[in-house]
MARRO-507424 format. One record per residue (C-alpha): x, y, z; residue in one letter. Coordinates in pm, whole numbers, padded with zeros to 5 digits, always signed. Layout:
BEGIN
XYZA ...
end
This chain:
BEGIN
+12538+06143+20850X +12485+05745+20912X +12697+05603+21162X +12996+05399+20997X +13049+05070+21027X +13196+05036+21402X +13333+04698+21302X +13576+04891+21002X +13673+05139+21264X +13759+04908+21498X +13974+04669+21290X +14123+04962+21161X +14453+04873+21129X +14374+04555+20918X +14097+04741+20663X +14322+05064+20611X +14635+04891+20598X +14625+04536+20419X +14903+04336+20372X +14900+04458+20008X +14962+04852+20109X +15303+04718+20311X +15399+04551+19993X +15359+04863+19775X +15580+05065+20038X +15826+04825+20064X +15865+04794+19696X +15884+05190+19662X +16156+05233+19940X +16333+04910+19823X +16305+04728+20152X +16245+04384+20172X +15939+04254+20256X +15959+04034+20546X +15694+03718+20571X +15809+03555+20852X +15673+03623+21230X +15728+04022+21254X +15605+04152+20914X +15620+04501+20893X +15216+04498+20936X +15279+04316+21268X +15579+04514+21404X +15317+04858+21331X +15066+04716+21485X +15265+04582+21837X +15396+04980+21818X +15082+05067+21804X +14945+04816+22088X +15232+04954+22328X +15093+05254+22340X +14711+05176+22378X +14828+04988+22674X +15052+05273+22854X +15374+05174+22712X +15391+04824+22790X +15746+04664+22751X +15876+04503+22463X +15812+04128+22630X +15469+04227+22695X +15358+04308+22333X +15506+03959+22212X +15319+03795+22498X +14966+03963+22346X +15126+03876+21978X +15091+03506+22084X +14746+03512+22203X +14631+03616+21830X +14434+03383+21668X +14556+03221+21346X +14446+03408+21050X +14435+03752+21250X +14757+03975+21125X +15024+03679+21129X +15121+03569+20825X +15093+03207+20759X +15464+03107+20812X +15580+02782+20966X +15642+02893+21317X +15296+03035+21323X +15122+02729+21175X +15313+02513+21460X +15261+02763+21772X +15605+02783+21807X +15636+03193+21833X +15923+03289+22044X +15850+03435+22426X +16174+03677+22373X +16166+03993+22260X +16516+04017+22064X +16325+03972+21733X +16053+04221+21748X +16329+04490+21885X +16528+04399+21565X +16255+04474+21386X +16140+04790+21500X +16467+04912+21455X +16411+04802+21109X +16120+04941+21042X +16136+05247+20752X +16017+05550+20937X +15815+05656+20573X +15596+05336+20635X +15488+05464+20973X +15421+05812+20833X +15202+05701+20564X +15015+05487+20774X +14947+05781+21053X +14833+06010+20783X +14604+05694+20622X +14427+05608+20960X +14335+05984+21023X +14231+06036+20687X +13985+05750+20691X +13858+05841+21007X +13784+06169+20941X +13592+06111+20612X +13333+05910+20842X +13341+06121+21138X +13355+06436+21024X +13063+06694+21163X +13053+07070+21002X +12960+07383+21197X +12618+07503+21137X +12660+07781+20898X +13025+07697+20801X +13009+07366+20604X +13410+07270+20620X +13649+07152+20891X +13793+07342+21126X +14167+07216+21311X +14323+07370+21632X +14730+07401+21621X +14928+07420+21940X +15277+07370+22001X +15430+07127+22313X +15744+06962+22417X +15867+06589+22481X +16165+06474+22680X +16404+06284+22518X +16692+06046+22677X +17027+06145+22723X +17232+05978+22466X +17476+06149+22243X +17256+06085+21926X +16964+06287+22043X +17155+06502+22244X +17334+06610+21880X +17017+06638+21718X +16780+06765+22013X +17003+07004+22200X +16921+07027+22575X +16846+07344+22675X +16992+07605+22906X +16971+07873+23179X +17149+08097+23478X +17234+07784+23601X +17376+07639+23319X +17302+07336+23082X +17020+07150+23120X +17043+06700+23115X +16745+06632+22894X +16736+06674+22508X +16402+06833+22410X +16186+06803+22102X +15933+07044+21982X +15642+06948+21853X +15353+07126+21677X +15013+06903+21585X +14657+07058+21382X +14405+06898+21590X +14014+06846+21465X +13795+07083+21652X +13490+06840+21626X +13618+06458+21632X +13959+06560+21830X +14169+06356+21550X +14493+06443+21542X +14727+06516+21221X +15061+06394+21182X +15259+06641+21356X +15607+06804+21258X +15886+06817+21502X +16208+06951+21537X +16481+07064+21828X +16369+07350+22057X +16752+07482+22158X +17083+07439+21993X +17206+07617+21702X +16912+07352+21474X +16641+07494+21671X +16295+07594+21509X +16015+07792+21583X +15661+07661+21637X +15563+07899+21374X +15825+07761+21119X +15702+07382+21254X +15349+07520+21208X +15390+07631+20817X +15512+07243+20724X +15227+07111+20929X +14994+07335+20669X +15068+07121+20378X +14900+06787+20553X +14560+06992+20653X +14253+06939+20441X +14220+07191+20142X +13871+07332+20249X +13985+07349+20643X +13966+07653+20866X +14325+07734+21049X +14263+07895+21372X +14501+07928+21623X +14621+08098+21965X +14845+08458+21962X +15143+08266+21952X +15046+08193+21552X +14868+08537+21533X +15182+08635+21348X +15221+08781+20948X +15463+08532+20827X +15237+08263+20974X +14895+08403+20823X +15090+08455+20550X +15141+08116+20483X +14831+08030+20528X +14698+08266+20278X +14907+08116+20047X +14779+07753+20127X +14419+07937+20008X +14310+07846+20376X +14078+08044+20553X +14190+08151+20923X +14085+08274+21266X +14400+08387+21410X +14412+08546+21781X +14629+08865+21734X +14826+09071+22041X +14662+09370+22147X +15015+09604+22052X +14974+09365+21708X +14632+09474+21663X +14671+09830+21729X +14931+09841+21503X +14682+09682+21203X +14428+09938+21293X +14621+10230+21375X +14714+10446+21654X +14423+10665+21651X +14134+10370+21646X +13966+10230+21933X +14049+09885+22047X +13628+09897+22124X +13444+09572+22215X +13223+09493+21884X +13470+09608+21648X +13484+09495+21288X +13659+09636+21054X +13809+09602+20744X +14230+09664+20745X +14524+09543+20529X +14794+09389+20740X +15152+09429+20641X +15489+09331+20805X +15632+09553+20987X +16044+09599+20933X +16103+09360+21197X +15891+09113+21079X +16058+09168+20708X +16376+09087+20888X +16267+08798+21065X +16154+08671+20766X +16338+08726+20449X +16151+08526+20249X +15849+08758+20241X +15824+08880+19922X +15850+09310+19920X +15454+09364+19859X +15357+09124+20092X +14981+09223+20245X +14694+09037+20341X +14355+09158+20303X +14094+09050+20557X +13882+09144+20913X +13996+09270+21276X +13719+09188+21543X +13758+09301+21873X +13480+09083+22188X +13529+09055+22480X +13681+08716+22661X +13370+08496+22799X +13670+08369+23008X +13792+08590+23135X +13580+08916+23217X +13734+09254+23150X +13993+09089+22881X +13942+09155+22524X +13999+08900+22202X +14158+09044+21890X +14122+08851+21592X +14215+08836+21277X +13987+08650+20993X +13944+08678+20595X +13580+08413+20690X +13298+08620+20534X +13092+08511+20899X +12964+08747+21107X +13099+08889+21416X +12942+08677+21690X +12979+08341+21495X +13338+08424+21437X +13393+08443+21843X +13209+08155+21898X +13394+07933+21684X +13733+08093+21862X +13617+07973+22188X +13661+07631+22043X +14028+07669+22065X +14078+07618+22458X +13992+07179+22356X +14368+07175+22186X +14458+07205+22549X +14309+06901+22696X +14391+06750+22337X +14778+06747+22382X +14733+06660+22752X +14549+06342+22624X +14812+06295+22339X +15082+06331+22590X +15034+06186+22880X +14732+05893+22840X +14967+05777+22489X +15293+05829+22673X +15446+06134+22478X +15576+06349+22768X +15883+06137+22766X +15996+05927+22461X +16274+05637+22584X +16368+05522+22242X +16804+05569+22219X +16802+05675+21865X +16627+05965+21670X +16473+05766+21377X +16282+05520+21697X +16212+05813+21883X +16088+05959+21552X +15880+05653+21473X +15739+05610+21810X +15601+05933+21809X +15445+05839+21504X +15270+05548+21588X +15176+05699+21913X +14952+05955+21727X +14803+05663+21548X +14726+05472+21840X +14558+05824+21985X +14367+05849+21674X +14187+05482+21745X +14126+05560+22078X +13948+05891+21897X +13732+05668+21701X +13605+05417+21984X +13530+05775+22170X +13333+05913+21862X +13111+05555+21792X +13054+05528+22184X +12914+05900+22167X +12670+05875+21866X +12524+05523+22056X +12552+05782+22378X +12383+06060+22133X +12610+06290+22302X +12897+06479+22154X +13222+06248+22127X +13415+06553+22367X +13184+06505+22639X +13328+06114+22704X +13647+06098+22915X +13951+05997+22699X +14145+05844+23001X +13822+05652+23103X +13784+05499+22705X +14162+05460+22681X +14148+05206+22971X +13783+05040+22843X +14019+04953+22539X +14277+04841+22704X +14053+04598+22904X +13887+04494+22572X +14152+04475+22352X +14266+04100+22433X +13884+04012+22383X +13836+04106+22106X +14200+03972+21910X +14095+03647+22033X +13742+03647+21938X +13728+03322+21702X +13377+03469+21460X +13298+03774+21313X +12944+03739+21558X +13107+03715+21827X +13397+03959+21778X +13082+04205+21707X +12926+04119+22026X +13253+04209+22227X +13277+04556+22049X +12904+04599+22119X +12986+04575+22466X +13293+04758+22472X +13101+05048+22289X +12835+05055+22573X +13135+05071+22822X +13276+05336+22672X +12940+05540+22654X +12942+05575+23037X +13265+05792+23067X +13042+06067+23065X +13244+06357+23197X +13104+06576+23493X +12924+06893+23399X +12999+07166+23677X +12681+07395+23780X +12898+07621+23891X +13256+07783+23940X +13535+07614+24161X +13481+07660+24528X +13883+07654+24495X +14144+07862+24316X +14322+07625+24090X +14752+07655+24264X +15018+07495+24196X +15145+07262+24544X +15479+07353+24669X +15796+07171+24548X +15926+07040+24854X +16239+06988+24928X +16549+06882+24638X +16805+06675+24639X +17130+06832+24542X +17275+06870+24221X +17457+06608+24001X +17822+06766+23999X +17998+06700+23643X +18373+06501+23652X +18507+06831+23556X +18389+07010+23824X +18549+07048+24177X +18440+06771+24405X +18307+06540+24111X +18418+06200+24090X +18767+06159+23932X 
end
């Protein structure tokens, strides 16, 4: 496939969401299209820019607003035409609050679905996308609005502070894109599974895509709905789950492949009522052996007509949605959301997958110039080339020379070239002690609290 235009990618914001697609989802939502200084295009885009540059304050994001151009993103209003854009950030907060959440979620889902129309790559022998699914948590703050709606968990010791928000994401296995994800509270009498989270995230995948997934997924209801999206899967199964498919008297033997039906057992029925009663799926049980971890076996579960050793290879894949959600959460910002409501925690996360996604894209264009795979570049190491490049680039004056910058930032990028080890760790990977702890906040109620 010919490399797209790096130029499109790049000014990705602007080419996949003109000025006319905010007017069409204003006018369907009924919300008034502003034209002044913060346009909705402009407020989505400073979002955006606060994460690519690790969360950078309010201020800061009107500062890099005024170093624009004219004619880049700003609408031609009066103040802008004069250079008289405001250093305070009161107006760009008011409009973020303002913001409709739907526009963010329609432009998420339009960024990764251009991207992945010129970056996808198929597996050789399997000519359709495959996407990882994992589940993870963010803190939230502790305000009554998310504490209502993101219940703080609990244990022996009693409630926890933080609210807590689950969050399950389908992942790209080749480009590392990221879907939108779905989300919802992880205690409290609201809380959802990752496998309920995981069914609504199956309506945004790709019709032709392959699901495959961890045990935690390897569940009926869950491979039941994807069945019923008329998705292929690779789904890891338990080994009690798997003896149960084949049968007490088979052997759980390394090269195994055989044909079952898998069917819900009571508890499963009551677990999930919505099964219907003659619920089955029809498909393959392999049994290999982990290339991980020696002496461990792998029981999957697949209706791919691929054969055995193909069908393990691909599965290995599934270990990148790791270092995936530790680039989504912690490089973006998303282990801790400080937004004090639930639709701008909502809308950050949002935006914060988008801004991922770009990063994604600079990653894949430095790797083809690199002619190495786009996994193989460091995604901390491009994230900060951007952020280096970024005010270059907004305030190159010419199309030449704004392609000259992203040349250069492209070659950057290219050298982030992550380490490959000839051999094990000389260390056993441990977790350092805790230290000591301060002690406990003590509630007003309690004896000894403050009055």
């Amino acid at each position: 496939m010919t490399s797209p235009d790096p130029l499109q990618l790049l000014r990705l914001f602007q080419k996949v969401a003109p000025a006319s697609f905010f007017e069409k989802e204003c006018r369907e939502q009924g919300y008034s299209f502003r034209r002044g200084i913060y346009s909705v295009a402009v407020v989505v885009w400073l979002m955006i820019w606060q994460r690519l540059q690790s969360r950078q304050s309010l201020a800061a994001a009107v500062q890099s607003l005024q170093q624009l151009p004219g004619g880049v993103l700003l609408q031609p209003c009066r103040r802008v035409q004069q250079g008289r854009i405001s250093s305070a950030p009161g107006g760009y907060c008011q409009a973020r609050q303002k913001l409709p959440k739907l526009i963010a979620s329609h432009v998420t889902d339009q960024i990764v679905e251009q991207l992945r129309s010129e970056m996808q790559e198929g597996w050789s022998g399997l000519q359709r996308p495959i996407f990882l699914i994992d589940g993870t948590t963010v803190r939230l703050p502790h305000v009554p609005a998310l504490v209502r709606r993101f219940a703080p968990g609990r244990n022996q010791h009693g409630d926890n502070h933080w609210p807590v928000m689950q969050l399950v994401v389908f992942h790209d296995v080749f480009s590392a894109l990221a879907l939108r994800p779905s989300w919802g509270p992880m205690y409290g009498p609201q809380a959802v599974s990752e496998q309920v989270l995981a069914e609504q995230a199956l309506e945004r995948l790709p019709a032709d895509a392959v699901v495959l997934a961890d045990c935690n997924f390897g569940i009926f209801a869950f491979a039941w709905a994807v069945q019923g999206s008329q998705r292929p899967m690779i789904l890891r199964l338990t080994k009690s789950r798997a003896r149960k498919i084949l049968g007490a008297s088979a052997a759980l033997a390394p090269g195994s492949d055989q044909r079952k039906v898998w069917e819900p057992s009571p508890w499963e029925r009551r677990a999930h009522p919505r099964l219907p009663p003659g619920a089955s799926l029809e498909g393959r049980l392999l049994v290999g052996e982990n290339p991980s971890r020696p002496g461990e076996l792998l029981y999957l579960w697949t209706n791919l007509p691929l054969p055995a050793g193909q069908i393990l290879e691909i599965y290995k894949l599934r270990w990148n949605i790791e270092t995936d959600l530790r680039s989504l959460k912690r490089t973006v910002g998303l282990q801790q959301l400080n937004s004090k409501s639930t639709d701008m925690v909502e809308k950050e996360l949002l935006l914060a997958v988008a801004a991922y996604n770009l990063v994604r894209a600079v990653m894949c264009l430095a790797a083809r110039r690199a002619q190495v795979e786009p996994r193989q570049l460091s995604f901390s190491f491009v994230q900060t080339v951007l952020q280096a490049a970024l005010p270059g680039l907004d305030s190159a004056a010419t199309e030449s020379e704004y392609q000259q910058r992203l040349e250069r930032l492209l070659h950057n990028a290219a050298q982030g070239k992550l380490p490959r080890r000839s051999h094990r760790r000389s260390y056993p990977r441990q977790v350092w002690g805790r230290g000591g702890r301060f002690p406990q906040r003590k509630s007003v109620s309690e004896p000894g609290g403050r009055p």
